[in-house]
Structures are given as structure tokens and as C-alpha cells.
NUVOPA-118027 format. One record per residue: x, y, z of N, C-alpha, C, O in turn; residue in three letters. Coordinates in steps of 0.1 Angstrom, whole numbers, plus 5000, padded with zeros to 4 digits. Example, Ala and Ser with C-alpha at 12.3 -4.5 7.8 and 13.67 -1.06 7.14 Angstrom:
<recs>
513249435078512349555078513249675078514249675085ALA/512849785071513749895071512950005079513450115080SER/
</recs>
This chain:
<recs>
274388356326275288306317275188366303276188396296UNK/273788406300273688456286274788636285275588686277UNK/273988676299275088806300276888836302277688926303UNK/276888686301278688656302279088606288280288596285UNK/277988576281278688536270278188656256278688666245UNK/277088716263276788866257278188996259278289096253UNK/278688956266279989046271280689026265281089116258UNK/281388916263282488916253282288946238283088966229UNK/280988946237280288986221280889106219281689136210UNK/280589176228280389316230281589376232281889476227UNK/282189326238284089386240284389346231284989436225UNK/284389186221285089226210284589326197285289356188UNK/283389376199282689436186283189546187283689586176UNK/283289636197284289736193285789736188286189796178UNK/286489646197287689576189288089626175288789706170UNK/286889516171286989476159286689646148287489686140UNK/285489706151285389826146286289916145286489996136UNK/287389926159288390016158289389946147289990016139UNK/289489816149290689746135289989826125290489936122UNK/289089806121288289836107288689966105289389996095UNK/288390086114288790226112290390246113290990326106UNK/290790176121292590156121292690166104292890246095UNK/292390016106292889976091292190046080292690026069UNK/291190116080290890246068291490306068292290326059UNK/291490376081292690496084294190486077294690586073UNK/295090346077296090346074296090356062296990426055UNK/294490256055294390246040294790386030295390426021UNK/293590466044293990576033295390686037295890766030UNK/295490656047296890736045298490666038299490726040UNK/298190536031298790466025298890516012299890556006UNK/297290526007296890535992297090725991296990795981UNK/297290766004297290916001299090915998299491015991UNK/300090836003301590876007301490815990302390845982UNK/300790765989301590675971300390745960300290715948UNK/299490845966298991005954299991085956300291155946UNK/300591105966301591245969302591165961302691215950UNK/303391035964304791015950304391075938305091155932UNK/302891005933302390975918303091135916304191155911UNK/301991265921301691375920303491455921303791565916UNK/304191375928305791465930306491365918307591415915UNK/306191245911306791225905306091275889306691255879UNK/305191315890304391405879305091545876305591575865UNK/305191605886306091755889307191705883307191735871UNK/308191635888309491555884309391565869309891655863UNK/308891465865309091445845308391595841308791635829UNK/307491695849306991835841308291885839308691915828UNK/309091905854310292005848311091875836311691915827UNK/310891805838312191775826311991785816312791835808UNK/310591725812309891795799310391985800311392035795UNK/309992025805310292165804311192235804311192355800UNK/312192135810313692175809314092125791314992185785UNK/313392045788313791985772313392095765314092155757UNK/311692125768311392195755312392375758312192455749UNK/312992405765313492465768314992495758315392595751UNK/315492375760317092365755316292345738316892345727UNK/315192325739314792325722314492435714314792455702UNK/313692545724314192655720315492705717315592805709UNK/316292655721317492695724318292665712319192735707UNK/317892545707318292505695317692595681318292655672UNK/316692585682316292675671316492815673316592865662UNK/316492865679317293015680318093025675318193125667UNK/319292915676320292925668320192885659321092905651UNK/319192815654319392795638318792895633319292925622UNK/317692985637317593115631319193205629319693215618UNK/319493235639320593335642321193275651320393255660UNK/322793235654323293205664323593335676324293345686UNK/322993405673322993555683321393555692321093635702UNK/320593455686319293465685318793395699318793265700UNK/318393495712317893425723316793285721316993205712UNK/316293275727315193175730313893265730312993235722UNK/313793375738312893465741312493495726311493495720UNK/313993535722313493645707312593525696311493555690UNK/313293385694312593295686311493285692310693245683UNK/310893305702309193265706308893405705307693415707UNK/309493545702309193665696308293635681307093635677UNK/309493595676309593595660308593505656307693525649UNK/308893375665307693275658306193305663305293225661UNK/305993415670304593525673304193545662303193495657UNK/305493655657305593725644304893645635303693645633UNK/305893555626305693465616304493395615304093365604UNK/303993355625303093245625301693355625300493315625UNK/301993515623300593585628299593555638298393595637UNK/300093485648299493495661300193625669299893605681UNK/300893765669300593845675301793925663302693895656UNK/301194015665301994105652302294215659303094275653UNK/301794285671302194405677303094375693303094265699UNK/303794515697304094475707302894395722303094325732UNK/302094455717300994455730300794275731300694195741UNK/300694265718299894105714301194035716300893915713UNK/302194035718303393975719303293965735303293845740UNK/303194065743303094065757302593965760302993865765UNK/301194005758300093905763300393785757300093695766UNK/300793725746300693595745301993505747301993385744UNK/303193585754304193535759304293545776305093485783UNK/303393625778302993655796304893715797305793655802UNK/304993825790306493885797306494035794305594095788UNK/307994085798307094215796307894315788308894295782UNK/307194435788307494525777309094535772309394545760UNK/310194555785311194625779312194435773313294435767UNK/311394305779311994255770311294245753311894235742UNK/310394255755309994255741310794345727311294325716UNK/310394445736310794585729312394535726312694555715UNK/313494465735314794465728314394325723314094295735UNK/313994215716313794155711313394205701314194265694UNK/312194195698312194285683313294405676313494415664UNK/313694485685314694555685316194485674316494545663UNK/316694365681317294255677316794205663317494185653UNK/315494175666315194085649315094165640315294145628UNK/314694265646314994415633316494435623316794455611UNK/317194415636318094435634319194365625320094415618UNK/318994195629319194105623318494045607318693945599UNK/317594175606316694155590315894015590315893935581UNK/315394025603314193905603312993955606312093885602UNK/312894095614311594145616311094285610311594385615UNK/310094305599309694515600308694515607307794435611UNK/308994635607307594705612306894775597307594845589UNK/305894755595305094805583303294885591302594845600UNK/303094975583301995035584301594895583302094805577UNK/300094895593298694815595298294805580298994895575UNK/297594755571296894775560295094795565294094825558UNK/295094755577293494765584293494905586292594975585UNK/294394935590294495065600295895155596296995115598UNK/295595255591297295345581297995385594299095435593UNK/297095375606297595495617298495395623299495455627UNK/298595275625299195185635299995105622299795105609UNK/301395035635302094975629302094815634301894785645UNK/302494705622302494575627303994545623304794605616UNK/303994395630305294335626304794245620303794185623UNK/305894245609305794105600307094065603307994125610UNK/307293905595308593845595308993825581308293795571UNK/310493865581310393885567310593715559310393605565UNK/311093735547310993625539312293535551311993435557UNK/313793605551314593515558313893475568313793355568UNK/313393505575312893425591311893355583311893245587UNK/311193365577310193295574310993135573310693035579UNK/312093145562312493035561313493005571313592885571UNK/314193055578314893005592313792955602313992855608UNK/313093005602311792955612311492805607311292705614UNK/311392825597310592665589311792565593311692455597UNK/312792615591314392505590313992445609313892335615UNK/313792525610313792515629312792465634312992435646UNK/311592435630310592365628310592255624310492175634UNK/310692205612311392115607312392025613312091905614UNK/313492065617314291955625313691945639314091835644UNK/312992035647312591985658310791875661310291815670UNK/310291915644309291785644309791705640309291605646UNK/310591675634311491565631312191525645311991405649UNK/312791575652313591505664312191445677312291365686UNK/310891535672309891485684309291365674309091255679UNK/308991395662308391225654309191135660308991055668UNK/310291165653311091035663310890905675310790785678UNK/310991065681310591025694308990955695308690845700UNK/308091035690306790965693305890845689304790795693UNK/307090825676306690725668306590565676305890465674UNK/307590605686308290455689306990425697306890315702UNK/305690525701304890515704303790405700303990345689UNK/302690375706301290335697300290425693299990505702UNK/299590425682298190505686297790505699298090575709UNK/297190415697296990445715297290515723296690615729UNK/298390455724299190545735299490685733299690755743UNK/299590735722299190865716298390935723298691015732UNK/297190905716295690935714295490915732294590985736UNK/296190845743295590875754296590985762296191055771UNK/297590985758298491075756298291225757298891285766UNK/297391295746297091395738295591355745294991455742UNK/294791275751293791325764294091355773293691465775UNK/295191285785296091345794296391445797296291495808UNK/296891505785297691665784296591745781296391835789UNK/295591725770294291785767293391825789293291935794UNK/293191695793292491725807293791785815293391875822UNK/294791775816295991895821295692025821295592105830UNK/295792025807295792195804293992245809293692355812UNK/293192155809291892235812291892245826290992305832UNK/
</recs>
């Protein structure tokens, strides 16, 4: 008798184990279908953010010069801001490549927003500066697009900020 009621112990205990692994198994392919939304609706708001900061270049280009790509303003504000002053340092810190650069600056030259001046480090090489107009077209364009992102960020809290600007901080690393 004890081995008849030892048996049904025993048939249900596996039962029961397979529920358990069933139901992990589902758990986690539940919590993995709603990481894959999180993770595709992450992708989702990246392009639109990126579609925005995009059409924002777009905006300030034209407030430099209504002739003025997007490309060439992330040229110029290289230029101006002295984070790359040559063609090479433009390359690399725009990740694009030579023959657009080269007609970009080409353009801002042209437009009397960009020279080329002898190096003062070096008489043999030449750098770009921006001249005084882009200096101040650049700022105009600056200016209204921190202004249209305050805006926007204010409606925020610290907080939410500050966890914000961790988010994007562990992003980018």
C-alpha cells in the first residue's frame, strides 16, 4: 500500500516540475517578446529623434545661408567651434568623405563664411577658420535651436533630466 501511494507521489512530481519548467520557459519567453518591443520601440523614438535632429540641421543651414546644406553647416560649425580646422580633421570628425568635404568648404568659401589662412604653428600648412559672418550666423542658429530644445526640456524635472543625461551618457558608452 505504501508503494501505491508512493506512486502517485512520484507521477505527480514530475508533473509538477515539467509545469515549473513549462511555466519558466513561457516566463521567459514572455519577458524576452516584451525586451524585443522595449528594444524595437527604443529603435522607433532613435530614428525620430534623429529624423528631428536632422530637419534641425536643416534649419540652421538656412539660417546661415539659405543655399547652405546641412552637411556644409556641420562643416562650418567644425570650422567655427575649432574642433577641426583642416580638411583631414573634418573627415574624421564627421566620418564622411573627402570629395564631400572638399565641395563644402568649397561653398563656404565661397559664400564668405570660410578662409583658408596659413597655420600660425606651422607657415607650411593651411587651416580653416570661420570668418566673423558665420561666426555670427552660426550663433543666430544656435541660439534659436537652444531655445526651441529649452523649451522643450524645461517642461521636464531635474530629475528627470539628470536621469535622462545618465541614459544617453550609458548609451553612448
Amino acid at each position: 500500500m505504501s508503494a501505491s501511494s508512493d506512486e502517485p507521489a512520484r507521477e505527480g512530481a514530475p508533473a509538477a516540475e515539467a509545469d515549473s519548467v513549462d511555466g519558466a520557459g513561457e516566463a521567459d519567453t514572455a519577458e524576452g517578446t516584451e525586451l524585443d518591443q522595449a528594444v524595437s520601440r527604443v529603435e522607433h523614438e532613435l530614428g525620430r529623434l534623429f529624423a528631428r535632429i536632422r530637419v534641425s540641421w536643416r534649419e540652421a543651414a538656412t539660417t546661415v545661408h539659405p543655399e547652405l546644406q546641412p552637411l556644409g553647416y556641420q562643416v562650418l560649425t567644425s570650422i567655427a567651434t575649432g574642433k577641426a580646422t583642416s580638411a583631414g580633421a573634418i573627415i574624421e570628425r564627421l566620418q564622411t568623405d573627402k570629395s564631400a568635404v572638399s565641395r563644402h568648404v568649397r561653398q563656404l568659401e565661397q559664400l564668405g563664411l570660410v578662409e583658408s589662412v596659413r597655420d600660425p604653428d606651422d607657415r607650411r600648412a593651411r587651416v580653416l577658420v570661420a570668418t566673423e559672418l558665420a561666426q555670427e550666423r552660426v550663433a543666430l542658429a544656435r541660439s534659436r535651436y537652444e531655445q526651441r530644445l529649452g523649451e522643450r526640456l524645461r517642461r521636464w524635472s531635474a530629475e528627470d533630466l539628470d536621469h535622462f543625461a545618465e541614459l544617453l551618457a550609458a548609451f553612448g558608452d
